[in-house]
C-alpha positions as CSV (number, residue, x, y, z in Angstrom):
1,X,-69.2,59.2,-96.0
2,X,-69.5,62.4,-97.8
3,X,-71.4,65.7,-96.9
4,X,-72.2,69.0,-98.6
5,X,-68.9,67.6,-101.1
6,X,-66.9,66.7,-98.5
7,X,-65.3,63.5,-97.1
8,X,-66.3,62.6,-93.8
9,X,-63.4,60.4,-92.0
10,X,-65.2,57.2,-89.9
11,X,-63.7,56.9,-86.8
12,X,-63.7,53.5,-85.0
13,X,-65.7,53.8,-81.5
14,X,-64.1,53.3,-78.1
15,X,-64.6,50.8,-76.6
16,X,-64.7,48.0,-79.1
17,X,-62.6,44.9,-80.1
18,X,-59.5,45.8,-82.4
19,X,-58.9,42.9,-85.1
20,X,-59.3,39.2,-85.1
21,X,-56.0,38.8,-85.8
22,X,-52.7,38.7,-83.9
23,X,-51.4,39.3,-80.1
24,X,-53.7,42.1,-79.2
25,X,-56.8,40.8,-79.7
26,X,-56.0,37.9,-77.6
27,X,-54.9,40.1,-75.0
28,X,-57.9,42.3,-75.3
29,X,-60.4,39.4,-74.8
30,X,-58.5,38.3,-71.9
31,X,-58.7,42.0,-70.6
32,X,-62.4,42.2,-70.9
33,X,-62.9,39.1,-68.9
34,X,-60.4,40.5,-66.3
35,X,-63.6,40.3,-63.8
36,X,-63.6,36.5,-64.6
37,X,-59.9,35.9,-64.3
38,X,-59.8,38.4,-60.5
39,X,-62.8,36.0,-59.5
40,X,-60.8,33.2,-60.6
41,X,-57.6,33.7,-58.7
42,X,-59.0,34.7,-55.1
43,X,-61.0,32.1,-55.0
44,X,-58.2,29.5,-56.0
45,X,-55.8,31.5,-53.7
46,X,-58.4,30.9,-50.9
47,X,-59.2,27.2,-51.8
48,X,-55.9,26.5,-51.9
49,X,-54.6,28.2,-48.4
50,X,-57.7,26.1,-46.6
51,X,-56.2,23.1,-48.0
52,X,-52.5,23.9,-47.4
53,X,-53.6,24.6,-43.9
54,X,-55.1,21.0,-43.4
55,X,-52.1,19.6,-44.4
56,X,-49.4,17.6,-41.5
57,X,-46.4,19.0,-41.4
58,X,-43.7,16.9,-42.1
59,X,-40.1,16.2,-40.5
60,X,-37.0,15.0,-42.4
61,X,-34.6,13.0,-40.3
62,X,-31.3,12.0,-41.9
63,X,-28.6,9.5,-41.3
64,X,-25.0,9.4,-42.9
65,X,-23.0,5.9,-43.2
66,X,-19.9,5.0,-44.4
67,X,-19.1,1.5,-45.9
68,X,-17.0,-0.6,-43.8
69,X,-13.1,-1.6,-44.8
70,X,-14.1,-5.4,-44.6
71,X,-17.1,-4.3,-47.1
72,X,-16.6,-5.8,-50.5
73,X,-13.2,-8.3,-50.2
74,X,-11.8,-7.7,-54.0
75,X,-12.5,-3.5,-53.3
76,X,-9.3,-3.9,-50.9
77,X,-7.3,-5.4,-53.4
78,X,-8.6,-2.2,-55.9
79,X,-7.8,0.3,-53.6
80,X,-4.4,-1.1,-53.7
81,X,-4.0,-0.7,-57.5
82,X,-5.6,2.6,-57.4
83,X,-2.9,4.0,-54.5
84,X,0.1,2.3,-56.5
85,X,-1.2,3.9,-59.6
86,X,-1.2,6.9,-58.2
87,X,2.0,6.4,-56.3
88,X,4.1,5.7,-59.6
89,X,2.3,8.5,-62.0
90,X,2.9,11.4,-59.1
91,X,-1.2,12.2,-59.0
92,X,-4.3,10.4,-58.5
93,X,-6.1,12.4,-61.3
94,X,-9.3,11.7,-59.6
95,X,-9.9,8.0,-60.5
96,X,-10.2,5.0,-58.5
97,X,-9.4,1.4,-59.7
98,X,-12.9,0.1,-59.3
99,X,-14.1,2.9,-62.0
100,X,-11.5,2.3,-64.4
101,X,-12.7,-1.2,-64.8
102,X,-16.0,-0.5,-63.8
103,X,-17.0,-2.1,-60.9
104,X,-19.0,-1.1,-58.6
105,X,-18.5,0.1,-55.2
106,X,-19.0,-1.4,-51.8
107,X,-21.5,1.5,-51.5
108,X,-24.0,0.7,-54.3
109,X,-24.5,-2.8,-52.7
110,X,-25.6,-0.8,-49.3
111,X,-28.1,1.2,-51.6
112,X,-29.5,-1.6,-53.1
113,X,-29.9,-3.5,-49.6
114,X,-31.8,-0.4,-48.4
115,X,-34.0,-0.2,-51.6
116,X,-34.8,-4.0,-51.4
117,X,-38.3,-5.2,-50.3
118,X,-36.8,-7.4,-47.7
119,X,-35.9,-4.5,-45.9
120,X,-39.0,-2.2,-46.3
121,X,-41.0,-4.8,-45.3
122,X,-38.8,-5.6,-42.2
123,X,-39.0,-1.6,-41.7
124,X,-43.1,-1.6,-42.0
125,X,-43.8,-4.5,-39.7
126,X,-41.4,-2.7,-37.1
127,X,-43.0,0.4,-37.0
128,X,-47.0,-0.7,-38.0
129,X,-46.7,1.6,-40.8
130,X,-49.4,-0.3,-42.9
131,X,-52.0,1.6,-39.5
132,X,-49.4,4.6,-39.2
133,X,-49.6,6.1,-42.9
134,X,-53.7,5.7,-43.4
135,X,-56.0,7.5,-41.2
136,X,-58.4,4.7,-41.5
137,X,-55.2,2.2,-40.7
138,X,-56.9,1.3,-37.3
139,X,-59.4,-0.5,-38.5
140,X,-58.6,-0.9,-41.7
141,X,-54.5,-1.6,-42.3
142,X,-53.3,-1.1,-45.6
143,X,-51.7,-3.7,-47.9
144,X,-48.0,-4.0,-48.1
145,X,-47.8,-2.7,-51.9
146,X,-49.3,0.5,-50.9
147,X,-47.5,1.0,-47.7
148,X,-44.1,0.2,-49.8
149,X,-45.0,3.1,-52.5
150,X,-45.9,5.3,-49.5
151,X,-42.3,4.7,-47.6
152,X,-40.5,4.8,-50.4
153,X,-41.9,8.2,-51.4
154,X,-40.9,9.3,-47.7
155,X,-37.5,7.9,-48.3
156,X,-34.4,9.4,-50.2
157,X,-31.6,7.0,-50.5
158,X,-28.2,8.2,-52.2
159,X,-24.7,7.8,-52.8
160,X,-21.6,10.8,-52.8
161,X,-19.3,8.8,-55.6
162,X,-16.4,10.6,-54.5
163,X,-16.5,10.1,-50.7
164,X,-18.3,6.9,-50.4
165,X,-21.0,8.7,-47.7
166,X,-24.3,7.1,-48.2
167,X,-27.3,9.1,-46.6
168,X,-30.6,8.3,-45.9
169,X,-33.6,10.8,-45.7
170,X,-36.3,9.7,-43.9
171,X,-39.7,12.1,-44.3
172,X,-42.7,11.7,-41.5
173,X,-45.4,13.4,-39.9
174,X,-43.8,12.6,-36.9
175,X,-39.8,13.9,-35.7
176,X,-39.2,11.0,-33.4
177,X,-40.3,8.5,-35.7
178,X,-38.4,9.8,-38.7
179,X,-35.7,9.8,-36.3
180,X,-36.3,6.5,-35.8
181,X,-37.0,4.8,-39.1
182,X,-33.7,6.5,-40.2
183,X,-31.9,4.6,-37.6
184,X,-33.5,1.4,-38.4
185,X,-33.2,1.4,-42.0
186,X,-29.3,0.8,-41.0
187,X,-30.0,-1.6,-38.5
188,X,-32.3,-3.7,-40.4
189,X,-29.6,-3.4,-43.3
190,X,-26.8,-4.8,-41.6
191,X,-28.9,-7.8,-40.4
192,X,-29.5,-8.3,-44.3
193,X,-26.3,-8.1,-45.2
194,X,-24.9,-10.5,-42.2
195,X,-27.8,-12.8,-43.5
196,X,-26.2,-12.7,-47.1
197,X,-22.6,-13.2,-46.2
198,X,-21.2,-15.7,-48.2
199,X,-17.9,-15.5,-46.5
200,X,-15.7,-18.9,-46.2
201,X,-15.5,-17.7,-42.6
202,X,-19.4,-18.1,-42.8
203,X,-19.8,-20.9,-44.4
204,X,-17.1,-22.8,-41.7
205,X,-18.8,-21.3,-38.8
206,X,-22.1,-22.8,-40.2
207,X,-20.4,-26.2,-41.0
208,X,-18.8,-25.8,-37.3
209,X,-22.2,-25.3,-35.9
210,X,-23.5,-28.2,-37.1
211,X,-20.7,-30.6,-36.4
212,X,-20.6,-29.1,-32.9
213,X,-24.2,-29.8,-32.4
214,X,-23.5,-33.5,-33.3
215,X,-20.6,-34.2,-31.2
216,X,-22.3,-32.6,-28.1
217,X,-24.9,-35.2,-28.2
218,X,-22.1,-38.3,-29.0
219,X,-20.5,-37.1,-25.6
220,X,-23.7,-37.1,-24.1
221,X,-24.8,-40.1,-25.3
222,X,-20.9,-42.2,-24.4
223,X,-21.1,-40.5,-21.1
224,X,-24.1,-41.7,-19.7
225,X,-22.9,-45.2,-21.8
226,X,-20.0,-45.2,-19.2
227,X,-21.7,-44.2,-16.2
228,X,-24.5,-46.9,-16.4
229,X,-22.1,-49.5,-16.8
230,X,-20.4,-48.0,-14.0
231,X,-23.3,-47.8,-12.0
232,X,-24.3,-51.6,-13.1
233,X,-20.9,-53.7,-12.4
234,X,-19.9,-50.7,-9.2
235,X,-16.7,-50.0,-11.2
236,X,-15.0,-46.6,-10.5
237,X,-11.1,-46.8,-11.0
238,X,-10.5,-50.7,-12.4
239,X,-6.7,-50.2,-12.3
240,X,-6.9,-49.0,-8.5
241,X,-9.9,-51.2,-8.1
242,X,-7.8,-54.2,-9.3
243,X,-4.7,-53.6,-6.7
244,X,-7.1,-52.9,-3.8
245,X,-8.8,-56.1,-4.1
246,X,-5.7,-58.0,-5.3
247,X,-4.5,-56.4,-1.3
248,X,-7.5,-57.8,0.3
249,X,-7.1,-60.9,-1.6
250,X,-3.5,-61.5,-0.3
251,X,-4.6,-60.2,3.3
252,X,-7.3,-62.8,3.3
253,X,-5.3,-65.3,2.4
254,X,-2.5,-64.4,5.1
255,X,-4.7,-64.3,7.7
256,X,-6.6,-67.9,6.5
257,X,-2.7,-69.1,6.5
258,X,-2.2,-67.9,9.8
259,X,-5.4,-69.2,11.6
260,X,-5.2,-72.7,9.7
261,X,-1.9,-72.7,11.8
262,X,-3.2,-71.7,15.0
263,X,-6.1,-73.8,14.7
264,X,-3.9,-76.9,14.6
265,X,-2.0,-76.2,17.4
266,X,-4.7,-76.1,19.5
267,X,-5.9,-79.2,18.4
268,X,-3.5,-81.0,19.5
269,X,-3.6,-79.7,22.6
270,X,-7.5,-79.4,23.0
271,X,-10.8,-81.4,21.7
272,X,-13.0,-80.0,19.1
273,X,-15.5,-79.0,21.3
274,X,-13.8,-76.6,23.1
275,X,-14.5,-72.8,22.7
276,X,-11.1,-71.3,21.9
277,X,-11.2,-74.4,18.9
278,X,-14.7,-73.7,17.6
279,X,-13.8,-70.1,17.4
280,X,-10.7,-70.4,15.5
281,X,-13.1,-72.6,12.8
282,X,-15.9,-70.2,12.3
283,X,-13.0,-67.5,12.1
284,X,-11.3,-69.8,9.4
285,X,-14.9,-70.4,7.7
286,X,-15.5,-66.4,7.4
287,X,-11.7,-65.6,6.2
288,X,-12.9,-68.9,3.4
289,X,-15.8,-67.5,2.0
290,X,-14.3,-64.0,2.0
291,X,-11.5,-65.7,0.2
292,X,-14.2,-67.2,-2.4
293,X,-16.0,-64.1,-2.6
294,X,-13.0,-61.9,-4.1
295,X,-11.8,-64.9,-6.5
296,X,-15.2,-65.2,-7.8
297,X,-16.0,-68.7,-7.2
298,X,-19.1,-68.2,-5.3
299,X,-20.3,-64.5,-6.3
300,X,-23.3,-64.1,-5.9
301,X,-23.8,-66.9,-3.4
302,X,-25.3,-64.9,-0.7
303,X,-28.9,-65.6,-2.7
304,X,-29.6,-61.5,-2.2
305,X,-29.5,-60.8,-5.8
306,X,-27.9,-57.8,-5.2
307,X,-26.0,-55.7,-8.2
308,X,-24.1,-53.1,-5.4
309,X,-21.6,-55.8,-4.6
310,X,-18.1,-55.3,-6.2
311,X,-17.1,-57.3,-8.9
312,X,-14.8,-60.6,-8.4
313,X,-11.5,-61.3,-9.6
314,X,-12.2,-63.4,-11.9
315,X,-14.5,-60.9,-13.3
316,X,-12.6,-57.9,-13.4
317,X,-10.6,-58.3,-16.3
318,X,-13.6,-58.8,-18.8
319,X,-15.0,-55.8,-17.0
320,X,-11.7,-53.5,-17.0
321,X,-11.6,-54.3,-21.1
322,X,-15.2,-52.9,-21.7
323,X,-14.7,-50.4,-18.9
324,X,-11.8,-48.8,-21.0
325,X,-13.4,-49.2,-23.8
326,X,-16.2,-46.7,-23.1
327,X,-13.6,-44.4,-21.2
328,X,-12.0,-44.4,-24.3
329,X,-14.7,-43.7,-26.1
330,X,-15.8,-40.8,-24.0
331,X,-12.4,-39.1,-24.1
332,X,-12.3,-39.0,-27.7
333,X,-15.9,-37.6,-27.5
334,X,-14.6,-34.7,-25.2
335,X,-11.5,-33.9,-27.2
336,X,-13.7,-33.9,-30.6
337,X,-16.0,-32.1,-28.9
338,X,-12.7,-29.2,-27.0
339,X,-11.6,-29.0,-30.5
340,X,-15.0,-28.3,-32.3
341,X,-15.7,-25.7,-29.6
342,X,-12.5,-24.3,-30.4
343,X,-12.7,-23.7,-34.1
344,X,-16.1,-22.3,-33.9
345,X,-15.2,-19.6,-31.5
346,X,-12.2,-18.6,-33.8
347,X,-14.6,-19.0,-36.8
348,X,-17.3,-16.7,-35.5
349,X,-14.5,-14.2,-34.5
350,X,-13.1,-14.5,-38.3
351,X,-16.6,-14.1,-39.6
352,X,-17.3,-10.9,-37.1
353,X,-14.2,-9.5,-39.1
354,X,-15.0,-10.1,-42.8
355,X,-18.6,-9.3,-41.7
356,X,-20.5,-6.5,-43.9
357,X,-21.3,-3.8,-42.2
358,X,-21.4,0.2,-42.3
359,X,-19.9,2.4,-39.8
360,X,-22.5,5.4,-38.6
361,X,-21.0,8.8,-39.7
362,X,-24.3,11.0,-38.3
363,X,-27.0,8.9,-36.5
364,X,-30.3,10.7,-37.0
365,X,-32.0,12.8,-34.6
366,X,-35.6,14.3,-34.2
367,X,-35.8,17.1,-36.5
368,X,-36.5,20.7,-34.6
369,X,-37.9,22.2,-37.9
370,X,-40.1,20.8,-40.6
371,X,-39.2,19.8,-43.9
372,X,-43.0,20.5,-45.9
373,X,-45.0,21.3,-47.0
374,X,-44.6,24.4,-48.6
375,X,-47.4,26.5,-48.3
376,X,-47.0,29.3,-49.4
377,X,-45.5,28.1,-52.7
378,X,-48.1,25.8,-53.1
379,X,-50.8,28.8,-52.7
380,X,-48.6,31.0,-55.1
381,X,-48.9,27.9,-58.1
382,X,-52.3,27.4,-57.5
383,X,-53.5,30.5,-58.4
384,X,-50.5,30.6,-61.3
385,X,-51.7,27.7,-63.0
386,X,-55.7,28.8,-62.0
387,X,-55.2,32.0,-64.0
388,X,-53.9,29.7,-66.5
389,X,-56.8,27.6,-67.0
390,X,-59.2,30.4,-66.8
391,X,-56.9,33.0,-69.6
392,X,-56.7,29.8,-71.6
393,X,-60.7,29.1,-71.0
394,X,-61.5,32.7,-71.8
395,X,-59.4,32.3,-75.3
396,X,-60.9,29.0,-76.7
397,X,-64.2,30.7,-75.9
398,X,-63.6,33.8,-77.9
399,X,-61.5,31.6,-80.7
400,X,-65.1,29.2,-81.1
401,X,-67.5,32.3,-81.0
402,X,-65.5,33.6,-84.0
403,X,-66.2,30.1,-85.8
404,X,-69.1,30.6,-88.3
405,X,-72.6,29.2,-87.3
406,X,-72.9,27.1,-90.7
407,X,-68.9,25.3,-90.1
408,X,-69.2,21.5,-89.7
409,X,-67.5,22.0,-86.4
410,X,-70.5,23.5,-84.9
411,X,-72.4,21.1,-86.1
412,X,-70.5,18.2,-84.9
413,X,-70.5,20.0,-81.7
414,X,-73.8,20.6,-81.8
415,X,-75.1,16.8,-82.3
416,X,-72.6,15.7,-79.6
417,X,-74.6,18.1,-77.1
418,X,-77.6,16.6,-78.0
419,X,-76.9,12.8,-77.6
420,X,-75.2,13.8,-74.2
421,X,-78.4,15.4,-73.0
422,X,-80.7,13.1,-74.1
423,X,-78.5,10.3,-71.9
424,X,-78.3,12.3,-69.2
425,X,-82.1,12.5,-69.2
426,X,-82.8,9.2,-69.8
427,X,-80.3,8.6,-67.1
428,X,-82.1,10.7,-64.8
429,X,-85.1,8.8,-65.4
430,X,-84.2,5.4,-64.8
């Protein structure tokens, strides 16, 4: 502007934008809405303390394992190689067997037992977690896909590849039963793993089992075989049986001898009707049928029927032969039956040696301190990433006001705004 001749310079009033273009200006539109951004980041800071403050806290419990030396039978055999190899080159250089021709160790198989389903369900059903997770669990329990995602996001599970140490985190609102979750994810793994043994002392244990269920009831069944029969035909002992009545037999027999003489002598000297004569026959008649009685030629004569007499003579033979049969029978029963007892026990104490299991390094206790959440961290990136909404709200603002009225993105915008409104009033209508 000139006056009076002279240039006037025009200087730029305080207080206004600079240019459009580059850093500054950005920085002075987010400066002018610093009111906006201050409101912006107490209230976030205060929105996100109350909720911070709602939160549980939460315990981490921890348990350390080691893999067994009966874990994994061809990882023996590698650990061999690997301490010969190392033996003959002067240094170990850090490398195992098992790596070099990558396998994998005893301890990955643990990791994936822990991680299988088998086990978090086992783990969930022990502990009711599908009610203890979900406030509304009482009433309402939770599926088992959900409850899995939740314990598995409580749950860290890893492996030291140098050492072998396998630890397990366990995360909960409560210290004892973090504590104890811990503890039962080894418990529950071990009972996997003994289900999954493969072993050949496993599979002759379970063979064994079987068999020796068998020959129990064979025993059983040629025991009470032998003792009906014993109880039917009264025999006990048949080769002592045999000599006592083969005794009795010849003692009968002496004693008929010797009245048959007696009674002869006194017939000579007396009638028949005398006493001492008459006696002498009934005593022969008695000693007779006695005699009868053990030969078998009149068992059973008495007309009583009954089965508790002892078996004839004549009889005993046939009975001794199916008598030693079932004996025979029995004993073999009872030594099948000693033997199978005997292998099984050895089996199951071969299979409790090659069984899989993992010895506990650290067992995990209640936690005295908690593990989360992190409050004040969490307040600090609320508000962070709230003043980054808003500074990025406040420059999309300023970058469409600078868009001219007549650009089709207006427009665009423009008709969008309409056909949302008019749905949201016909909406509101209905």
């Amino acid at each position: 502007m000139e006056a009076s001749g002279r240039a006037v310079p025009i200087y730029e009033p305080p207080g206004e934008e600079p240019g459009n273009d580059g850093p500054v200006s950005k920085l002075w539109s987010i400066w002018r809405e610093r009111g906006l951004l201050w409101g912006v980041a107490w209230k976030t800071a205060l929105l996100s303390a109350i909720v911070v403050l709602l939160l549980p806290n939460q315990y981490e419990a921890v348990v350390k394992v080691v893999p067994g030396e009966n874990s994994g039978g061809g990882m023996g055999i590698m650990g061999k190689l690997a301490g010969a190899s190392a033996a003959g080159s002067g240094m170990g250089m850090g490398l195992d067997a098992a790596t070099l021709l990558g396998m994998k160790t005893p301890g990955a198989f643990y990791v994936e037992l822990l991680k299988s389903r088998s086990v978090q369900d086992r783990i969930i059903d022990r502990f009711d977690l599908r009610r203890h997770y979900w406030k509304l669990g009482r009433r309402y329990p939770q599926d088992y896909y959900n409850t899995r995602k939740k314990l598995k996001s409580f749950t860290e599970i890893e492996e030291d590849k140098k050492s072998g140490v396998i630890t397990v985190a366990v995360t909960d609102y409560d210290p004892v039963t973090a504590a104890r979750i811990a503890n039962a994810y080894i418990e529950e793994m071990n009972k996997l793993a003994s289900d999954l043994n493969t072993s050949d002392a496993h599979r002759e244990k379970v063979f064994l089992e079987e068999r020796l269920k068998q020959a129990k009831q064979d025993l059983d069944q040629a025991s009470q075989a032998l003792s009906q029969f014993s109880s039917r035909s009264t025999i006990m002992d048949p080769s002592n049986q045999g000599r006592a009545m083969v005794d009795s037999a010849a003692r009968v027999q002496g004693e008929m001898i010797a009245t048959e003489a007696e009674l002869k002598g006194l017939q000579q000297i007396y009638s028949d009707d005398n006493v001492r004569v008459r006696t002498l026959r009934a005593r022969l008649g008695e000693l007779q049928g006695q005699y009868r009685k053990l030969m078998g030629s009149n068992a059973g004569s008495s007309g009583n029927g009954s089965s508790d007499a002892a078996p004839s003579m004549r009889k005993l033979p046939l009975l001794n032969y199916e008598y030693a049969d079932l004996y025979r029978q029995t004993k073999i029963q009872d030594t099948v039956y000693e033997f199978l007892t005997q292998q099984y026990e050895l089996a199951r104490i071969q299979e409790a040696k090659e069984l899989p299991t993992v010895r506990v390094m650290d067992s995990a206790v209640a936690p005295e301190r908690k593990s989360g959440p992190f409050r004040t961290l969490i307040v600090a990136l609320s508000t962070f990433f709230g003043l980054l909404l808003a500074g990025c709200w406040v420059l999309g603002k300023n970058a469409w006001e600078e868009i001219p009225r007549d650009d089709p993105k207006r427009a665009l915008a423009a008709d969008v705004q309409r056909v949302l409104q008019r749905r949201l009033r016909r909406g509101q209508r209905t």
